[in-house]
C-alpha positions as CSV (number, residue, x, y, z in Angstrom):
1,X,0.0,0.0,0.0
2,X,1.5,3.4,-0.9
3,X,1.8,6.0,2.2
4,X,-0.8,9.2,1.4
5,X,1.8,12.5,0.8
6,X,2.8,13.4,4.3
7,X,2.8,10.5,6.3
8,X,6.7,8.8,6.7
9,X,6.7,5.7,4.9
10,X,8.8,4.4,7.3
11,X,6.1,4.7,10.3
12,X,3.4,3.3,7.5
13,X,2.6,0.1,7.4
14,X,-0.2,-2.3,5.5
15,X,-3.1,-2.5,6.8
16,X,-5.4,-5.7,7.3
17,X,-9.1,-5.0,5.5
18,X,-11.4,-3.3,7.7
19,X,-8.6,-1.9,9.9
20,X,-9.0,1.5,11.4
21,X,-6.1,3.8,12.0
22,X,-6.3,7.3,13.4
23,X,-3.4,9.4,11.8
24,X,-2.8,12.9,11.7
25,X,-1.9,14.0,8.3
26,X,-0.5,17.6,8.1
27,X,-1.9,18.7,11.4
28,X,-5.6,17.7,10.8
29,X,-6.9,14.8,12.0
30,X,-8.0,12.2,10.0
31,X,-9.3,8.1,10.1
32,X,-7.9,5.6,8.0
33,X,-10.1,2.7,7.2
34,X,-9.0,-0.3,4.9
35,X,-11.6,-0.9,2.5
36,X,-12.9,-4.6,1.5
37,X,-11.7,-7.2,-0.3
38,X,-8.7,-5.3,-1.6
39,X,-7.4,-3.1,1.3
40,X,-6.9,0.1,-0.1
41,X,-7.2,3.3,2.5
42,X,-10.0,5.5,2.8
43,X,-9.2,8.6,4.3
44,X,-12.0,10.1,6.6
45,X,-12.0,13.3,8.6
46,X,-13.1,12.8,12.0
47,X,-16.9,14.4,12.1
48,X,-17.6,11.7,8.7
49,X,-16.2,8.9,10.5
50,X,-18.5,9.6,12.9
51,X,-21.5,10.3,10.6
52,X,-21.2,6.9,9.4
53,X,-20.6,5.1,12.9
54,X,-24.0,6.9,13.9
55,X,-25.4,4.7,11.0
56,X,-23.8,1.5,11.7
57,X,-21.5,1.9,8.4
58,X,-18.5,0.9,10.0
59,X,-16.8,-1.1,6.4
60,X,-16.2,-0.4,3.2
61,X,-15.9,-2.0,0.4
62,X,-14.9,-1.0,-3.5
63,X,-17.3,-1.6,-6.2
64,X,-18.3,-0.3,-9.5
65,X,-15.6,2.2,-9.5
66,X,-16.4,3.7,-6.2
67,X,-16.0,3.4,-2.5
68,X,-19.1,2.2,-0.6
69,X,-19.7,2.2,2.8
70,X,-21.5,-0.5,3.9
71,X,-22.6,-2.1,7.2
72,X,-24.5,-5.5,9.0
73,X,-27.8,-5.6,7.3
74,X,-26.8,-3.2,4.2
75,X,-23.9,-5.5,2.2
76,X,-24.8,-3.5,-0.6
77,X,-23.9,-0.4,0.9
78,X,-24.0,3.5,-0.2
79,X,-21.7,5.7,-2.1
80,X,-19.3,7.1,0.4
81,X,-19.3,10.2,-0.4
82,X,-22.4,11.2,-1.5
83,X,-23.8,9.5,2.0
84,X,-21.8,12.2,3.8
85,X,-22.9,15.0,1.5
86,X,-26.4,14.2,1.0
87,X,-27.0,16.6,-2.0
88,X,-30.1,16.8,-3.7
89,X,-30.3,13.7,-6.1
90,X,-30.0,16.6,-9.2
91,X,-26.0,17.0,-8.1
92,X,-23.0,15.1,-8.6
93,X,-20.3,14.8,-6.3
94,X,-16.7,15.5,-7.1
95,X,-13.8,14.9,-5.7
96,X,-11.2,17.9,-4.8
97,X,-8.2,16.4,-5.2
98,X,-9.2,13.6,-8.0
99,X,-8.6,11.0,-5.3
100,X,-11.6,8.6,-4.7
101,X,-10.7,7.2,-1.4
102,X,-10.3,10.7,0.4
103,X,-13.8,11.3,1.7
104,X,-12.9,14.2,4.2
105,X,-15.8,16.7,4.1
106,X,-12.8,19.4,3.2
107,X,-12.2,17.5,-0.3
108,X,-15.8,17.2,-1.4
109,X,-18.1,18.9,-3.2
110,X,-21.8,18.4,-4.9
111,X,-22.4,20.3,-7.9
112,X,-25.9,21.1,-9.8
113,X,-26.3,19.4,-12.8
114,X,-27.6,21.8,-14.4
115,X,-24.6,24.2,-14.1
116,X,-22.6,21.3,-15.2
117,X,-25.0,21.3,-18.2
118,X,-25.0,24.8,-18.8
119,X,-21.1,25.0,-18.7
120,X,-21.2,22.5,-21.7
121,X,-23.5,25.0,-23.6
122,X,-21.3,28.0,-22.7
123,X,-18.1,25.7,-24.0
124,X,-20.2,25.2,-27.2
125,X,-20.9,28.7,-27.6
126,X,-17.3,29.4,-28.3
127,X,-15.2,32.9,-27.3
128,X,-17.9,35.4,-29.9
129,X,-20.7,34.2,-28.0
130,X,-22.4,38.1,-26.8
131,X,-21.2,40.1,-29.4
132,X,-23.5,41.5,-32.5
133,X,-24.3,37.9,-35.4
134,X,-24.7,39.0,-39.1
135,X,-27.2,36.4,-40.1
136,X,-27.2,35.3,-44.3
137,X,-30.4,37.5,-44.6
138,X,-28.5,40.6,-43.8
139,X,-29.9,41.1,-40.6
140,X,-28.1,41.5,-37.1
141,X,-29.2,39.4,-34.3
142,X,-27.5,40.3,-30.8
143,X,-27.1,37.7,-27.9
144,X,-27.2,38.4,-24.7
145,X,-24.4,38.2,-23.0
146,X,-23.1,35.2,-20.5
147,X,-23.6,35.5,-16.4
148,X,-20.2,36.9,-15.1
149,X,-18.8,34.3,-13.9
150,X,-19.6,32.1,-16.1
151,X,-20.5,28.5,-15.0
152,X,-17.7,27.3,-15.9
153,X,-15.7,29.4,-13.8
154,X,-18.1,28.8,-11.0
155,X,-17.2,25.1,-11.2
156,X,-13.5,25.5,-11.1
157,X,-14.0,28.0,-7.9
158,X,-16.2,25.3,-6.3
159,X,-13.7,22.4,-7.1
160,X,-10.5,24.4,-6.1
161,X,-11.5,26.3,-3.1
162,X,-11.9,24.2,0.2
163,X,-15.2,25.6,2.3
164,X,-14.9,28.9,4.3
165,X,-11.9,30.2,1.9
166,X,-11.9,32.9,0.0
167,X,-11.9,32.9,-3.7
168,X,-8.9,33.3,-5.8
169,X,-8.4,34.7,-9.0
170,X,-10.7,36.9,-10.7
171,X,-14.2,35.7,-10.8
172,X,-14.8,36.9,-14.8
């Protein structure tokens, strides 16, 4: 098992599925669980670890491409990290730091699908979208122009900014 960045590789060792190991990883806190059948960490910040104990999820286990937490009576499980979210079933969660198996509440965000859908139209729209069109008949048509920021830049904002920071970079 590879050490997460921070942790001495030295003072990390393999851990047996289903084994829990409290660490603390660049001074925050956080709960290592082993994840079922292969063993690969999930990292959990103290306040989800204890949002799934108060539901009896105590194990989880990898399938279909994500981490499940599961528990006696519920082998089937939920999506990790959407269970500690609990967005509105119109939102998909995302994952800060492009690692699956860190769940901490810092590193994950739900996002609307319908601004993921209207970032696709602004992407198709192209850099001249909002300025004056000649259309073949001669006329002029003129667009209105896109939400400053756009939805795109309200995505990467949401995806790089961990909650209760400020924004960086300029929001147009």
């Amino acid at each position: 098992m590879i050490a997460p960045p921070g942790i001495v590789k030295s003072s990390f060792r393999k851990a047996a599925p289903g084994e829990i190991i409290e660490l603390t990883l660049g001074g925050e806190e956080i709960v290592l669980i082993s994840s079922l059948p292969t063993g690969y960490a999930a990292i959990l910040c103290p306040a989800g670890w204890k949002a799934f104990q108060r539901w009896k999820l105590t194990s989880f286990r990898v399938a279909n491409g994500s981490l499940r937490a599961c528990g006696k009576g519920r082998p089937a499980g939920f999506v990790a990290a959407r269970f500690l979210l609990n967005p509105p079933t119109n939102s998909k969660v995302f994952h800060r730091n492009g690692n699956l198996f860190d769940i901490r509440l810092s590193n994950i965000v739900a996002i609307p699908r319908s601004l993921l859908k209207q970032a696709g139209v602004e992407a198709a729209r192209g850099p001249d979208y909002g300025r004056d069109v000649q259309l073949r008949d001669g006329r002029r048509r003129s667009y209105r122009k896109p939400m400053v920021p756009s939805a795109r830049r309200r995505i990467g904002l949401a995806l790089e900014n961990t909650p209760g920071s400020e924004p960086t970079g300029d929001p147009g």
